[in-house]
C-alpha positions as CSV (number, residue, x, y, z in Angstrom):
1,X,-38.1,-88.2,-67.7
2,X,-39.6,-84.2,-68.4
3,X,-41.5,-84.6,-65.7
4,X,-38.5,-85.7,-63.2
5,X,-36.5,-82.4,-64.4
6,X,-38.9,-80.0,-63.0
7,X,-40.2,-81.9,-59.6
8,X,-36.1,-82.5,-59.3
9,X,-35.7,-78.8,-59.8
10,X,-38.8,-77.6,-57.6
11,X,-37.1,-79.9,-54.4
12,X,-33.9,-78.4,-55.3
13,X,-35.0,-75.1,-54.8
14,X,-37.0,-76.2,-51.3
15,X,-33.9,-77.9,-50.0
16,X,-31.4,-74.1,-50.9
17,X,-34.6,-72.2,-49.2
18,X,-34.8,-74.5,-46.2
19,X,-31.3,-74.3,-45.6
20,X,-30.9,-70.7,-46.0
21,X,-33.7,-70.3,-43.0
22,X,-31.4,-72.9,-40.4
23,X,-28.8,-70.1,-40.9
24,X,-30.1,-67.9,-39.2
25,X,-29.7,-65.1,-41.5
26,X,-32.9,-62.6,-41.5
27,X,-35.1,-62.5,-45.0
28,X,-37.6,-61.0,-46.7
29,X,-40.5,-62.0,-47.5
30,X,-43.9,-60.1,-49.4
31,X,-46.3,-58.5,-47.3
32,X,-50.2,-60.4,-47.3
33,X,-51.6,-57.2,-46.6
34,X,-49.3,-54.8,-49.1
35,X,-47.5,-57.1,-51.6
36,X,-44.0,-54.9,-50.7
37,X,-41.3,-57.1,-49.5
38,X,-40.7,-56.9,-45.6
39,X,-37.8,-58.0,-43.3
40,X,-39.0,-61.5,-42.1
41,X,-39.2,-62.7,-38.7
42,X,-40.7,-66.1,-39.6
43,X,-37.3,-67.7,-38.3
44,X,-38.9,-67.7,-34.9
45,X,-40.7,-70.5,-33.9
46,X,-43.9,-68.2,-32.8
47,X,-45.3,-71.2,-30.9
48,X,-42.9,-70.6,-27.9
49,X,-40.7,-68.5,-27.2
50,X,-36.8,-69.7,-26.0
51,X,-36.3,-70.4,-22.6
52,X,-33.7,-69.1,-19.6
53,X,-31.1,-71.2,-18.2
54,X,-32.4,-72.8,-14.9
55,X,-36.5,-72.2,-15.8
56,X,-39.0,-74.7,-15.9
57,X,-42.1,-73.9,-18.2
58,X,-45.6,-73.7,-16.1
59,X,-48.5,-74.1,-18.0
60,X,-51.1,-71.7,-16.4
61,X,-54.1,-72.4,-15.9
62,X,-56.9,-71.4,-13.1
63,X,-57.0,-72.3,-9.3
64,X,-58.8,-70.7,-6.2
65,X,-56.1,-68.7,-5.0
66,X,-56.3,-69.0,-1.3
67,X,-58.2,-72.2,-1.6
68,X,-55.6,-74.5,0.4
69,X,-55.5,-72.2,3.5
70,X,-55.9,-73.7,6.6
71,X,-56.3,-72.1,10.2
72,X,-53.2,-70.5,11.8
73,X,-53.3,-70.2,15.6
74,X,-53.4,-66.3,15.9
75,X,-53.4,-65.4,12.2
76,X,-57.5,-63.9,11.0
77,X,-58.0,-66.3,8.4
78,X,-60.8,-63.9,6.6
79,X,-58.0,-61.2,7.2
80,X,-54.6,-62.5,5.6
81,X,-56.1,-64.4,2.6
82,X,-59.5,-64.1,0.3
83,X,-60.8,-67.0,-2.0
84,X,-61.2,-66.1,-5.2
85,X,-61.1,-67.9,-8.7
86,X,-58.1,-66.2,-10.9
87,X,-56.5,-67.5,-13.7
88,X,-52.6,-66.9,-14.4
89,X,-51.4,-67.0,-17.5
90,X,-48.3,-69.3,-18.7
91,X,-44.5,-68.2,-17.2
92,X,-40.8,-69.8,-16.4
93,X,-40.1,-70.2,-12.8
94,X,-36.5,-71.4,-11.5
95,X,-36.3,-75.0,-10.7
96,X,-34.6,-74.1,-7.0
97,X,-33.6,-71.1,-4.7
98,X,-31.0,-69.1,-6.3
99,X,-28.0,-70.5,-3.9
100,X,-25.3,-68.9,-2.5
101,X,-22.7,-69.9,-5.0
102,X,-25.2,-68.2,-7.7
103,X,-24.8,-64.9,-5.9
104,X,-21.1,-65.2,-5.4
105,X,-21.0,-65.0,-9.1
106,X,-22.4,-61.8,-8.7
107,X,-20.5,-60.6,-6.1
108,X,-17.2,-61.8,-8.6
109,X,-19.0,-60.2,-11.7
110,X,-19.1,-56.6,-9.4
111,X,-15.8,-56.9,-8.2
112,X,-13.9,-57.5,-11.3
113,X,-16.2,-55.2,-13.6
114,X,-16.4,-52.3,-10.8
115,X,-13.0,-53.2,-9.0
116,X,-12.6,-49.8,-7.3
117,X,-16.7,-49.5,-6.5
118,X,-17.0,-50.1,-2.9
119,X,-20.0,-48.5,-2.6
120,X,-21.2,-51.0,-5.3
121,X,-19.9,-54.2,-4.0
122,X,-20.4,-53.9,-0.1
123,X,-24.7,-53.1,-1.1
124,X,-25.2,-56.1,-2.9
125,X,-23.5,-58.1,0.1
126,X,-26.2,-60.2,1.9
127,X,-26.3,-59.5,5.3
128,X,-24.6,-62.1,7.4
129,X,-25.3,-60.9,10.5
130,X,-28.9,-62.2,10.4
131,X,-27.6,-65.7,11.6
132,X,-26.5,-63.7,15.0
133,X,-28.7,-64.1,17.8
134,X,-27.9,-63.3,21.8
135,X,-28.8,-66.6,23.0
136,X,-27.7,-69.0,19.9
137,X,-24.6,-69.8,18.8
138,X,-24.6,-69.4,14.9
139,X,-21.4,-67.6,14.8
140,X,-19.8,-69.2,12.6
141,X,-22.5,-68.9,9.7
142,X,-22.2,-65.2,10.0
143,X,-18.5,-66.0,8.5
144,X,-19.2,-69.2,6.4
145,X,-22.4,-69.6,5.4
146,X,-22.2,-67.2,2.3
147,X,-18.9,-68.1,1.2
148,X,-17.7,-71.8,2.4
149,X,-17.8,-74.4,-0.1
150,X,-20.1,-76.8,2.4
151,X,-22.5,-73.8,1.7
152,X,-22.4,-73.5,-2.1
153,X,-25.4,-74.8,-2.8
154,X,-27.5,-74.0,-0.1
155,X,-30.2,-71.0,-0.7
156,X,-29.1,-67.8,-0.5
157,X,-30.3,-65.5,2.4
158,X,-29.9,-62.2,4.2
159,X,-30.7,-60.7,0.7
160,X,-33.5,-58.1,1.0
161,X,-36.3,-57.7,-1.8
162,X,-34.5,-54.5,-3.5
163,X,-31.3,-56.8,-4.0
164,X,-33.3,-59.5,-5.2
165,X,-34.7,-57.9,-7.9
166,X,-31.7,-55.9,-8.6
167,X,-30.2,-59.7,-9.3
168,X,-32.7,-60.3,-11.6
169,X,-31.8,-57.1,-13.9
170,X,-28.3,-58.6,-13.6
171,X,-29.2,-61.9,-14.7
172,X,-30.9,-60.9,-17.7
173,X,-28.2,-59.0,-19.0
174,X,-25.3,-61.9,-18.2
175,X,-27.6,-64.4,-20.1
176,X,-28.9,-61.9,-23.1
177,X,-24.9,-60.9,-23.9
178,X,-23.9,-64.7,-23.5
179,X,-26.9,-65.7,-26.0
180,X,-25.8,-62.7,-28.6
181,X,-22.1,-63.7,-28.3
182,X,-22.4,-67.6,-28.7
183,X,-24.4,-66.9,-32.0
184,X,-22.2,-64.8,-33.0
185,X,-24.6,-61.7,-33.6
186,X,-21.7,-60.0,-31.2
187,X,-18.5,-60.7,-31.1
188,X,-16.8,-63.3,-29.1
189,X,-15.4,-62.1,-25.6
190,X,-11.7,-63.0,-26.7
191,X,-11.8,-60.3,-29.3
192,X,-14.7,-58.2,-27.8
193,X,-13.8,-54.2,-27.9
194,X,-13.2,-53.2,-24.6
195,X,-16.3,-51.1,-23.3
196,X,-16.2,-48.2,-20.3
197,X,-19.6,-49.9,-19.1
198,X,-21.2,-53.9,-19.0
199,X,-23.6,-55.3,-20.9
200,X,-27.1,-54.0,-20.6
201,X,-29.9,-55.4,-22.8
202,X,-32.0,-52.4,-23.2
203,X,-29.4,-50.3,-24.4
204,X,-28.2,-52.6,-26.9
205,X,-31.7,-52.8,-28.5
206,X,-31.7,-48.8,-28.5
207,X,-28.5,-49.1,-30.5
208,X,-26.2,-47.6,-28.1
209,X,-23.6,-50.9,-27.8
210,X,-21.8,-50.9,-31.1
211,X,-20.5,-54.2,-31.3
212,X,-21.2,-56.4,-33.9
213,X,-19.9,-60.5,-34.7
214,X,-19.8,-62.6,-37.7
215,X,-23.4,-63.4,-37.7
216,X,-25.2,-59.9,-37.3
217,X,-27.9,-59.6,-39.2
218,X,-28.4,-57.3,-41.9
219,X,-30.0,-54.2,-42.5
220,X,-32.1,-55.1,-45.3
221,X,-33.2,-51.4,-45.3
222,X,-30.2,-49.8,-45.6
223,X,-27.9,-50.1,-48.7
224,X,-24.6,-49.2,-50.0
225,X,-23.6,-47.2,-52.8
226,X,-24.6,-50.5,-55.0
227,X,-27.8,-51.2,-54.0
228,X,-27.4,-54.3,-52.3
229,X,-27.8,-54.4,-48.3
230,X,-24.8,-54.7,-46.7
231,X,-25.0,-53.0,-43.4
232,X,-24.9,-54.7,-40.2
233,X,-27.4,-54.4,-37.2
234,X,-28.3,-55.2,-33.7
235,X,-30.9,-57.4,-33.2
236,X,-34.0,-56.4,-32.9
237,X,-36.4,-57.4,-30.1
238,X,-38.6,-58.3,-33.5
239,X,-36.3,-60.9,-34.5
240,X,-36.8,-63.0,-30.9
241,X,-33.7,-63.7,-30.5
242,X,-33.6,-61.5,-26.9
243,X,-35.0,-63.2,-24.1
244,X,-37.5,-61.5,-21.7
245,X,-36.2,-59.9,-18.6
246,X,-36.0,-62.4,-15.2
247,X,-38.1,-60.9,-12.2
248,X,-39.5,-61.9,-9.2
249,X,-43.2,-64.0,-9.7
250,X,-46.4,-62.4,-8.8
251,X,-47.6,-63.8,-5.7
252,X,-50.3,-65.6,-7.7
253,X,-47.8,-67.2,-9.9
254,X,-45.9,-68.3,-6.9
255,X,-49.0,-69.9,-5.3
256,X,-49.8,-71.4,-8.5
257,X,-46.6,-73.2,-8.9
258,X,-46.6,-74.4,-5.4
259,X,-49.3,-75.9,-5.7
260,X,-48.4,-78.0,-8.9
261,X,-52.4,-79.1,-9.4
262,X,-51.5,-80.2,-12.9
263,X,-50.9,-83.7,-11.0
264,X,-54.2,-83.6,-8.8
265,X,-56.5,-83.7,-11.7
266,X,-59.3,-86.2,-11.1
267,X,-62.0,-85.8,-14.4
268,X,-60.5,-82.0,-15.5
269,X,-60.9,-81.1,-11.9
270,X,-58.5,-79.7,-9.7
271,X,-57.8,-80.1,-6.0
272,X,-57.5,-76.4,-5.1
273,X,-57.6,-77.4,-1.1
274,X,-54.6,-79.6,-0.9
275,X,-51.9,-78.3,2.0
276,X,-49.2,-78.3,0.8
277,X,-47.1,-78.7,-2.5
278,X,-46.9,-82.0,-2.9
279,X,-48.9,-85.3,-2.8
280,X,-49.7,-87.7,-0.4
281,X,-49.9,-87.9,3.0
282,X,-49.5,-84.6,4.2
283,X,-45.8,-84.1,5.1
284,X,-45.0,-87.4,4.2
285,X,-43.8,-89.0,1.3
286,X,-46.6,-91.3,-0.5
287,X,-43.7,-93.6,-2.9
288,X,-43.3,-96.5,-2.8
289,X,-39.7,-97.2,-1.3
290,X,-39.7,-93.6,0.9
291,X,-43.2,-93.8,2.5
292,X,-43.6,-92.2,5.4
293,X,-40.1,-89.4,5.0
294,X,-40.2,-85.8,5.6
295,X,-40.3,-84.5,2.3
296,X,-39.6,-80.8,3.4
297,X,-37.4,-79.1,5.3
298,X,-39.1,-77.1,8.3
299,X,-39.4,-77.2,12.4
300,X,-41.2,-80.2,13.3
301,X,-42.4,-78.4,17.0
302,X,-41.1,-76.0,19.2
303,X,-37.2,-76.7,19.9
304,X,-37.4,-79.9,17.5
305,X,-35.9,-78.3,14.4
306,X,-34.7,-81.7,12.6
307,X,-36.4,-85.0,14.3
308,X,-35.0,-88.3,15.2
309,X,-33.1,-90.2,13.4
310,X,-34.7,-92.8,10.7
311,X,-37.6,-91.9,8.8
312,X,-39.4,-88.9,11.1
313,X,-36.0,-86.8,10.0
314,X,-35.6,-84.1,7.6
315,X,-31.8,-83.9,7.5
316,X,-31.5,-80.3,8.5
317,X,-31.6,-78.4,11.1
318,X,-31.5,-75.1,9.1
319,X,-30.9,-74.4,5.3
320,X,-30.6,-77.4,3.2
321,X,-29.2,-77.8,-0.7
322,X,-31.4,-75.7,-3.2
323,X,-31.9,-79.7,-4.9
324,X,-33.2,-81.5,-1.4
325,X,-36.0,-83.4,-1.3
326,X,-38.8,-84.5,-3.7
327,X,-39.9,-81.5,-6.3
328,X,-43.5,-81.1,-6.9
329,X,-45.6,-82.0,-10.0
330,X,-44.3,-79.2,-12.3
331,X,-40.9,-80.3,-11.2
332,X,-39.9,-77.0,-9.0
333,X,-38.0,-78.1,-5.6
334,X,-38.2,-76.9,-2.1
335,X,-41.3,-74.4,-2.9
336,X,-42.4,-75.7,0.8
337,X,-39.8,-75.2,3.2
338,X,-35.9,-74.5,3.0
339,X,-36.5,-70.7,3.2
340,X,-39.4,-68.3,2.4
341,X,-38.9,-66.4,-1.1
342,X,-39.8,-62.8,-1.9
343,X,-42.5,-62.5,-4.3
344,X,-43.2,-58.9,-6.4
345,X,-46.2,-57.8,-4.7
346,X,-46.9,-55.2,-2.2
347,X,-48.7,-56.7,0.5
348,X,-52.1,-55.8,1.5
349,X,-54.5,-57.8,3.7
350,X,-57.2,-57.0,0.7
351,X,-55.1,-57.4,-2.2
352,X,-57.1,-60.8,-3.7
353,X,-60.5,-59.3,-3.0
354,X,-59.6,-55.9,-5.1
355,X,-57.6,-57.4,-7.5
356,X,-58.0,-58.2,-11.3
357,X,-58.8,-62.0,-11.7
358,X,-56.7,-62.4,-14.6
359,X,-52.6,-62.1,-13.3
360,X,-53.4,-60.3,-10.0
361,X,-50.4,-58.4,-8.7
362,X,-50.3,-54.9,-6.6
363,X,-47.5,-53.1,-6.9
364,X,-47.3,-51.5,-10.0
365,X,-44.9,-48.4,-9.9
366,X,-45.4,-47.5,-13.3
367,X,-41.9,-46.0,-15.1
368,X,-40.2,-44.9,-18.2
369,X,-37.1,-44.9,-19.4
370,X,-35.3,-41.8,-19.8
371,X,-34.9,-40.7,-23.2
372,X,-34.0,-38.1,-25.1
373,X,-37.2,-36.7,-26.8
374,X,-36.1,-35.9,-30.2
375,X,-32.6,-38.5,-30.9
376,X,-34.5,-41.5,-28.7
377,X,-31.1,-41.4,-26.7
378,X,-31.5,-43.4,-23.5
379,X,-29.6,-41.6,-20.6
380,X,-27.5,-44.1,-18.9
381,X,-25.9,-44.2,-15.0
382,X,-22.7,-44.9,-14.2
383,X,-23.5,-49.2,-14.2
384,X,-24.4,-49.0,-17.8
385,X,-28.4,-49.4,-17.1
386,X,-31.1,-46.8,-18.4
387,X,-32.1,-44.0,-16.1
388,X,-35.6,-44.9,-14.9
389,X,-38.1,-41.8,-14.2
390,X,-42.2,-41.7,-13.5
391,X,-44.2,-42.2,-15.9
392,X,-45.9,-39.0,-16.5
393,X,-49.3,-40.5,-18.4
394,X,-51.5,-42.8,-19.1
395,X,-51.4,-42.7,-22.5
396,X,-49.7,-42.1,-24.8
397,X,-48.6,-38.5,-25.6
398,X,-48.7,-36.3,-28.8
399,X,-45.5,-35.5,-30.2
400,X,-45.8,-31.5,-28.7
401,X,-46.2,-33.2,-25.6
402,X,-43.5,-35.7,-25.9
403,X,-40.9,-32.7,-27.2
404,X,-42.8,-30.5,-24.2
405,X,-41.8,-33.7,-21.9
406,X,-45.1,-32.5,-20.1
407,X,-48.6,-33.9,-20.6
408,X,-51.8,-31.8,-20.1
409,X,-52.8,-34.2,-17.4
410,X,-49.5,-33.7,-15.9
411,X,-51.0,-32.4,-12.4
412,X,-53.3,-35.6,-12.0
413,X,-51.6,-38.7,-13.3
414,X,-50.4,-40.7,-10.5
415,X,-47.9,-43.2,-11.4
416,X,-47.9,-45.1,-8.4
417,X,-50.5,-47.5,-8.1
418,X,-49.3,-49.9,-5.4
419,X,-52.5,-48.6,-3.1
420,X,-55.0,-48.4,-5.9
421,X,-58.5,-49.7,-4.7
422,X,-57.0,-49.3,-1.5
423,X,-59.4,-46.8,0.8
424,X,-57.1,-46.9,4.4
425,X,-53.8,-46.5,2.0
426,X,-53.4,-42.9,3.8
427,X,-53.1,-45.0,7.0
428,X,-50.5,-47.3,6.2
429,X,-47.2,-46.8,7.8
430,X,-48.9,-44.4,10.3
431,X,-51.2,-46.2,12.6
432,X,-50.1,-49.7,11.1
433,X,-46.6,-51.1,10.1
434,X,-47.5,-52.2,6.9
435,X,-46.5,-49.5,4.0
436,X,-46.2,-49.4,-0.1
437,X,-42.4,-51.1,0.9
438,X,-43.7,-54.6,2.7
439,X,-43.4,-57.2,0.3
440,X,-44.9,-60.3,0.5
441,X,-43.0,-63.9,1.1
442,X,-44.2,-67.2,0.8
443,X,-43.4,-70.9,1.4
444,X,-42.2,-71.3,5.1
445,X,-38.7,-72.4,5.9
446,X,-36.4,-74.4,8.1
447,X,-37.1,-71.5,10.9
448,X,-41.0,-72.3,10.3
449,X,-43.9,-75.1,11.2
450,X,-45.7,-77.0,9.2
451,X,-48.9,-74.8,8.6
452,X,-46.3,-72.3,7.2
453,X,-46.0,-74.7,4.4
454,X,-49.3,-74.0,2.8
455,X,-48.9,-72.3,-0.3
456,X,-52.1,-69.8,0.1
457,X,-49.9,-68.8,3.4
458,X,-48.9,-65.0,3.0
459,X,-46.8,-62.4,5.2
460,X,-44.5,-59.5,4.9
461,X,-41.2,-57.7,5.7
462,X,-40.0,-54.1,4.4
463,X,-38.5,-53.9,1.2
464,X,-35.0,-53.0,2.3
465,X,-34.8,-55.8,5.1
466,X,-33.5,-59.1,4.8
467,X,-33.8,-62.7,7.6
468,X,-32.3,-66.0,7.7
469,X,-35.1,-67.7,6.5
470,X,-36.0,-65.6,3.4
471,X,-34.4,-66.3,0.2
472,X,-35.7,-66.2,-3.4
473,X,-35.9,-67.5,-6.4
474,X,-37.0,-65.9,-10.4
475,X,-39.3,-66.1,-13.2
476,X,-39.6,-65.1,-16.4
477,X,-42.7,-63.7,-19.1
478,X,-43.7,-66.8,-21.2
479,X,-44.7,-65.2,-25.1
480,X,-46.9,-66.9,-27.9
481,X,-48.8,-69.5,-27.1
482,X,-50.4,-70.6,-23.5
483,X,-49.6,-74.3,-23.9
484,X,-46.1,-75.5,-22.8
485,X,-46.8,-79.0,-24.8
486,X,-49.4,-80.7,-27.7
């Protein structure tokens, strides 16, 4: 029976620890390097980090990116894609096309948040006039196609790169405040103080949104008059509680989800040379029960845009519900066909053979944001975001130079490295079309042919310009640990 009293005792004091950590509260705990005791963060489950509405989790791996292309009459094969070995490291992707009913949310959120901002609304409207052509008659999608409920779910297009990515800011803030407000570290929108400006997750980690709910965490290092901690805080991007911004993918992460090889494994071996996203024959579903369908939505040959009826027809003759068809093996849908998507990178014709071969990207436009040197104010624009300016070095600076807001090597650091490596970058947008603004898209569309469809396939359109057969859809930084499962 003494021995009961103390193993009783020892569980009773796991069982009060235990359920103090499901709280949620913040704790201390003693330093293993000091012996002081530090603010915990050992709520967080360190082997993955929390994951966005509408992601998927792609384990990354390596591939040969470039290793499925095949010849395109007219296109330089050794000109528009290099094969080389990368490897790309673990990220979210969407499971569809963001669809039009995803961007009317937008549109709504603008409207009733900025009612009297035309300026506002009318540039984040997708151009409809791309479905107008002299010698077709898609007028009415020009007037439907964003807006009619037929269309809802259909991929959103007419949207160029800048307003893409000017989505993806969005959506990270809409999904960060929801997040802080359902836990209650901010309070709940019924009883939310009425702010001159939205949401916006940097500021809030700087401090500069003051609103704090039942479950804010506390300040262990601040204290009342009494000793005991009592002030309340924001959370902290320590405390992993904030998910990571959503962005456009890399052009190597979009290739590498395309191809979904983590189902073409034969003896740890992948099939880098596969043409298109999915198994089986070709174009063609392999199951058992659809053998033989169009699994994809593009033009089957000049002027045939949908095929017969019965099994040789892919049920569209243009755009086609974000959730059509068969996904691929990680379980994304439509990344062949439907409509191209904007990736982040700059194109080059030479980017793969210049480029790192861990996460290759060009386009890095490297900024700050703008801050006040000595109070670490963020200065803020009229939409609630941080004012983003050049960087201004490479490293960082001393504190003279940050109070100076100048670094010695002021003259020389160039922040823009989109044409980095890049020898004929002084000729681009001079003797050839392609600039530092063309982005690449991927994926083909309904507007496209088969060979389109390859995921190593790569072309390009200005920044600022928008089609009927380019949509898009987001990713997201996956933290911790590289493996999505045991």
């Amino acid at each position: 029976m003494k021995k009961t009293v103390p193993y009783l005792f020892t569980l009773l004091i796991c069982i009060i620890v235990l359920s103090a950590c499901k709280t949620g509260k913040n704790s201390s705990s003693i330093s293993n390097k000091t012996g002081w005791a530090i603010e915990s963060n050992s709520l967080l489950d360190k082997a993955n980090d929390k994951i966005g509405p509408g992601l998927i989790a792609i384990e990354g791996g390596k591939f040969i990116m470039g290793g499925s292309a095949v010849d395109i009459p007219g296109q330089d094969l050794s000109n528009y894609n290099y094969k080389r070995e990368v490897t790309v490291s673990s990220f979210y992707m969407d499971e569809t096309e963001v669809s039009n009913g995803n961007w009317l949310e937008y549109l709504k959120w603008i409207r009733k948040s900025f009612p009297t901002d035309e300026q506002y609304y009318y540039e984040e409207l997708p151009d409809t006039l791309v479905w107008r052509n002299p010698l077709s008659f898609n007028e009415p999608f020009v007037n439907n196609y964003l807006r009619h409920p037929s269309f809802e779910d259909y991929p959103v297009v007419g949207v160029s790169h800048d307003q893409a990515e000017r989505y993806s800011v969005w959506r990270t803030d809409m999904v960060n405040e929801k997040l802080l407000r359902d836990k209650g570290y901010m309070s709940p929108l019924a009883t939310a103080t009425k702010r001159d400006k939205p949401f916006n997750t940097e500021v809030y980690l700087n401090d500069q949104i003051d609103d704090k709910g039942p479950n804010a965490k506390t300040d262990l290092s601040a204290t009342a008059a009494g000793g005991a901690p009592t002030i309340k805080r924001n959370v902290r991007l320590e405390d992993g509680v904030i998910l990571q911004p959503y962005r456009l993918p890399t052009e190597a992460e979009w290739e590498y989800a395309a191809l979904g090889l983590i189902g073409e494994k034969y003896k740890d071996q992948a099939e880098n040379t596969k043409p298109f996203p999915f198994n089986g024959l070709g174009i063609t579903s392999d199951r058992k029960g659809t053998k033989g369908q169009i699994i994809a939505n593009f033009k089957r040959g000049k002027g045939d845009y949908i095929g017969e009826r019965g099994s040789k027809y892919d049920g569209a003759a243009f755009t086609q519900n974000v959730k059509s068809y068969l996904p691929n093996d990680f379980g994304l849908y439509n990344m062949a066909g439907n409509v191209n998507e904007w990736v982040a990178d700059v194109y080059r014709a030479a980017t793969f053979e210049q480029a790192d071969a861990l996460n290759p990207f060009r386009g890095n436009n490297f900024q700050n944001k703008d801050r006040d040197p000595k109070s670490g104010i963020l200065n803020i624009d009229k939409f609630g975001k941080p004012v983003m300016i050049s960087a201004n070095s490479g490293k960082k600076q001393t504190w003279a130079e940050l109070q100076a807001s100048k670094t010695a090597g002021d003259e020389v650091y160039n922040p823009d490295q989109r044409g980095y490596r890049d020898e004929q970058s002084s000729l681009y947008g001079i003797t050839t079309l392609v600039n530092d603004k063309s982005r690449v898209y991927k994926g083909g569309s309904w507007n496209d042919q088969a060979q389109w469809l390859n995921p190593a396939t790569r072309r390009y359109l200005q920044q600022d310009e928008s089609s009927a057969d380019i949509g898009f859809r987001c990713a997201m930084t996956m933290l911790g640990t590289i493996s999505t499962k045991k």
